[in-house]
N, C-alpha and C positions, 0 to 999 in steps of 0.2 A: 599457539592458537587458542586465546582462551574463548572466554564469555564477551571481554571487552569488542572483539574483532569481528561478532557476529550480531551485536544491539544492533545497526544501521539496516542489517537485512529484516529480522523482527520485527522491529517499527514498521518497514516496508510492507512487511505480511501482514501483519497486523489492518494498517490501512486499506490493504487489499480485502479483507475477511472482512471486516466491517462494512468495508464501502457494499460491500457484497449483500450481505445481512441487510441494511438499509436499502438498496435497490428493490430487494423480494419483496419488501413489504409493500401493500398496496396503497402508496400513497403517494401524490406528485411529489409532493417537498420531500419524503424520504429519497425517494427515489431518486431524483435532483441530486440531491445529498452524496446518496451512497454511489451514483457515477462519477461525482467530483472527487471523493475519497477513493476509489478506484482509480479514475487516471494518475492523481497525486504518487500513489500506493506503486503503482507502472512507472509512472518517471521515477521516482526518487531510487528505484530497483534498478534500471538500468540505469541510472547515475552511478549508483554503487557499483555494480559488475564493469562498467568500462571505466573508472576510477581504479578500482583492481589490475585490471588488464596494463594499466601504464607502469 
């Protein structure tokens, strides 16, 4: 179980913490922004955990 095995969750949190960040700030198009980059950040995570499970 290296580093290789865990990039796909990273990039996952990764989009989540940002989308996040862009959200707080007080501006419509971040904001826009940072809930696309959240839901993205949501699917691609549960992509990976039930790709795992099989």
């Amino acid at each position: 179980m290296g580093l290789q095995n865990h990039v796909d969750d990273v990039e996952a949190t990764f989009f989540i913490t940002v989308g996040f960040v862009l959200f707080v700030i007080p501006e419509p198009a971040t904001s826009a922004l940072g809930i696309a980059m959240m839901l993205l950040g949501i699917v691609w995570w549960f992509d990976e955990w039930r790709s795992a499970e099989v």
